[in-house]
C-alpha positions as CSV (number, residue, x, y, z in Angstrom):
1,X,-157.8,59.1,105.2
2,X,-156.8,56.6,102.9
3,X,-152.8,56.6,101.2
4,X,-154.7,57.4,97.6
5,X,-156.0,60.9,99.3
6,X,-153.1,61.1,101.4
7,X,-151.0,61.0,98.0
8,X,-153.0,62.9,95.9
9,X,-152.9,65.6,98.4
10,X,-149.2,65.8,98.3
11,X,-149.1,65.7,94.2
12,X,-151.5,68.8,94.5
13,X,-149.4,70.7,97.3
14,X,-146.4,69.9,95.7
15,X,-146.8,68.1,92.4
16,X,-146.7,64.7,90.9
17,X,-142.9,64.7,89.8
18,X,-142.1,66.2,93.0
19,X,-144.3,64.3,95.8
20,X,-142.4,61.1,96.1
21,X,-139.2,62.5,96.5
22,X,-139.8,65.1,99.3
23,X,-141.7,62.3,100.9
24,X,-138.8,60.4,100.9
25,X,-136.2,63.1,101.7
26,X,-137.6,65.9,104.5
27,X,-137.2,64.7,107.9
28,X,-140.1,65.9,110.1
29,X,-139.6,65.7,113.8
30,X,-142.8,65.5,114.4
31,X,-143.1,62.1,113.0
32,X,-140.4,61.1,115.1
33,X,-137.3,62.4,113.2
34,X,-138.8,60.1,110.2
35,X,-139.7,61.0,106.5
36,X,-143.3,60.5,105.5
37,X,-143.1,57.7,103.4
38,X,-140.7,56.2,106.7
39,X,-143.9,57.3,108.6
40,X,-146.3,55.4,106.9
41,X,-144.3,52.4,106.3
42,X,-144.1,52.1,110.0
43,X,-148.1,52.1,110.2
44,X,-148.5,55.9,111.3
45,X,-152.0,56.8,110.3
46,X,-152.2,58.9,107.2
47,X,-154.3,61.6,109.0
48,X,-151.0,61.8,111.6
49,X,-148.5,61.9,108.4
50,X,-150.6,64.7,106.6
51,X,-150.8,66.8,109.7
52,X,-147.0,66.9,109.9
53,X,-147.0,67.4,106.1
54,X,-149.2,70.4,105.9
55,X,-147.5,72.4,108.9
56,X,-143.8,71.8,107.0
57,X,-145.4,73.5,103.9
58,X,-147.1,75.8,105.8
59,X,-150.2,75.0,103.5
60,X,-153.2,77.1,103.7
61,X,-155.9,75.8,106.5
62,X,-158.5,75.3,103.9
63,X,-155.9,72.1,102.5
64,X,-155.9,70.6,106.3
């Protein structure tokens, strides 16, 4: 997955004004106690970074 699909994901789960900042702010242990956008900045793979993502939502499978 490339960071345009990885972001246009999170402005459709949670929406353009919104993505950024919860990317920024909610702390996933699952990516290491990191935030997303800490996540990908330290070169974990999109794929790995949505995964964590779509479980803290609790998005529906078919947006895995």
């Amino acid at each position: 997955m490339r960071h345009t699909e990885f972001w246009a994901r999170m402005d459709a789960a949670l929406g353009p004004a919104y993505s950024r900042t919860w990317a920024d702010q909610f702390v996933m242990a699952e990516l290491g106690g990191r935030t997303a956008a800490q996540a990908l900045a330290d070169g974990v793979s999109t794929k790995q970074v949505w995964a964590a993502v779509w479980q803290a939502l609790g998005l529906p499978a078919s947006e895995r």
